[in-house]
N, C-alpha and C positions, 0 to 999 in steps of 0.2 A: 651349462646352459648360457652364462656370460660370453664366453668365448664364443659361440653359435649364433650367436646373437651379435656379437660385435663383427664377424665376420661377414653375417650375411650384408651388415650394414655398409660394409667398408667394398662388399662386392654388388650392392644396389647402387651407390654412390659413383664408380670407378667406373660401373656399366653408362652411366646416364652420362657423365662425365665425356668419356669417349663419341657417345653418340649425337653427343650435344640437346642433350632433352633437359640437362639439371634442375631447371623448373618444376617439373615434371615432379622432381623427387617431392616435393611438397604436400602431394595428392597422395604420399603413401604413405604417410606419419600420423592422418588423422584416423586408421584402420583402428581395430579392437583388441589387436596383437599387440598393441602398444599403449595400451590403456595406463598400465603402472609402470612402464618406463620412463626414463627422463634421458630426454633428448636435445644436444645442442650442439651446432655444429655449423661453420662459413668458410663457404668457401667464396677465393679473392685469383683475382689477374695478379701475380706478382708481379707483372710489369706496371700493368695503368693501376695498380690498387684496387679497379672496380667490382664488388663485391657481385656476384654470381649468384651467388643461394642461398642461406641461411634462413634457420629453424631457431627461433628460441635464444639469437649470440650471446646475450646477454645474462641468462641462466648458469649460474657459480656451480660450476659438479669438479670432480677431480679426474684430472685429464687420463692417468693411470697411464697403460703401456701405449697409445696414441702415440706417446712422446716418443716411444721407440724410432716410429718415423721419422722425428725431424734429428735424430742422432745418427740413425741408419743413414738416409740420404747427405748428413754433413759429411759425414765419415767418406763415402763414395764420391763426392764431389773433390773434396782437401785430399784424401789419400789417394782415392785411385781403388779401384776393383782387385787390382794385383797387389795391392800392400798388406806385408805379414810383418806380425810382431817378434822380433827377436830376442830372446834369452841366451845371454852369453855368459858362459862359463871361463872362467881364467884365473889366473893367482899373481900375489904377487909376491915376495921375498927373491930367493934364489936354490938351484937342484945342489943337492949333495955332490959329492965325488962322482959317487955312483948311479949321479942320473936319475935315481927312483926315489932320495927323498927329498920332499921338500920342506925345507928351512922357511915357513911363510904362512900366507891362507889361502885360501881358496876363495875367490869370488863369484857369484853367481849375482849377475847384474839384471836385473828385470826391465822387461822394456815396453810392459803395458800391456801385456796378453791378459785379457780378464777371467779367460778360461783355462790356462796354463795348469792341465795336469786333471781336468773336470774329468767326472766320471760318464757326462752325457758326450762327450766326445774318444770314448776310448780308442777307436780305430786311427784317428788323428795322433795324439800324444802318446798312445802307449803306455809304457813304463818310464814317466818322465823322470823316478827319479832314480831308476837302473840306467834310464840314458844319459842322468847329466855324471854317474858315478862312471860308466863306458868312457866318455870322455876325456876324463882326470886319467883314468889309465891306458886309455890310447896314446898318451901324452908321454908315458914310462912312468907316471907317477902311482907310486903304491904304499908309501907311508908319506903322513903330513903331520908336522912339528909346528901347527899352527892352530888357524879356527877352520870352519869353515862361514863367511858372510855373507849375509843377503842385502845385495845393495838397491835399495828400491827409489834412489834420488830421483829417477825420471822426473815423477811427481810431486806435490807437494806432499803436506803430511794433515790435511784436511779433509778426509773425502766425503765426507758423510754431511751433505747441507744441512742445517739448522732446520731446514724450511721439508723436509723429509719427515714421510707418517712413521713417526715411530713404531708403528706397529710392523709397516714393515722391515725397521730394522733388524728387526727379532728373525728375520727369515735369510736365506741363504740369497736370494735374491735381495737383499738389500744390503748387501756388499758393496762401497762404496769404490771406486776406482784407486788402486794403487800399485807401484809400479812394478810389485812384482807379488802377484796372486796367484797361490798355489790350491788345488782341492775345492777352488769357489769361495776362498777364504772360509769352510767351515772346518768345525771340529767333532767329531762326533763321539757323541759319550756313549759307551753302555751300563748299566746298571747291573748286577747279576745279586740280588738277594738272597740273607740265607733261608733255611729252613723256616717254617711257620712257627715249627714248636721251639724253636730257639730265643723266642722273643715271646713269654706269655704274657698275658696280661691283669 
């Protein structure tokens, strides 16, 4: 219902916006659909600063996925539409005689994919980590005499603000950014219990 709700809002707003009525929006907020909501929101001229429309600016609520947008839009402004994140695979030591072992590690260097290998993308990634092992043996390499590393330096080694709801840390969505995330950075447990009558009481 949040989500329904935040949608309509962000498609009442976008509507009036274009048409140039934003005013307007203000005669919709005192309805009865809106009685136990909380509502706060301004909009401004990024150029002159001048403030346009707001409801309520002043009102402390928690911004939540809102912020999506102002990380979506940086990302497309700084990066560009066409930038992908790359994950590179390579080693280093040196190959046997025979070409196929290698004397070394393996590196797998991350480069900031936050969804590198997620299950909500499977038609993208595949079998990332059948692709990154395809790889290593298209290379001739078939035995390794070393580790295999995960280099995630991109980043720092902070991701997670202080200033983050803890509660959302506890979720897979509160994954903090680093440079090399695999699975959504989660883990998943299962539990398998035994019998009932193995444990009386």
């Amino acid at each position: 219902m949040k989500k329904i709700s935040s949608l309509l809002l962000s498609a009442i707003i976008c509507t009036a916006l274009a048409r140039g009525q934003m005013p307007e929006v203000t005669k919709f907020f005192p309805d009865s659909v809106f009685g136990s909501a909380s509502v706060s929101f301004t909009v401004a001229d990024l150029i002159t600063g001048e403030v346009i429309c707001s409801i309520d600016p002043r009102r402390a609520l928690a911004p939540a996925s809102v912020n999506k947008l102002v990380s979506t839009s940086s990302a497309l402004e700084l990066l560009g539409s066409d930038y992908r994140f790359r994950t590179v695979t390579g080693y280093s030591g040196e190959l046997g005689r025979n070409r196929k072992t290698l004397n070394g590690d393996i590196i797998i260097r991350g480069g900031g994919d936050p969804a590198l290998g997620s299950p909500y993308f499977p038609d993208h990634y595949e079998d990332i980590v059948g692709r990154i092992a395809h790889s290593v043996q298209n290379a001739g390499i078939t035995k390794i005499k070393g580790s295999v590393i995960a280099d995630e330096s991109i980043y720092g080694f902070n991701p997670a603000s202080s200033r983050w709801s803890w509660g959302d840390l506890g979720n897979y969505y509160g994954a903090g950014p680093y440079g090399l995330s695999v699975f959504d950075n989660t883990v998943r447990i299962y539990f398998r219990t035994g019998e009932r009558d193995r444990f009386p009481l």
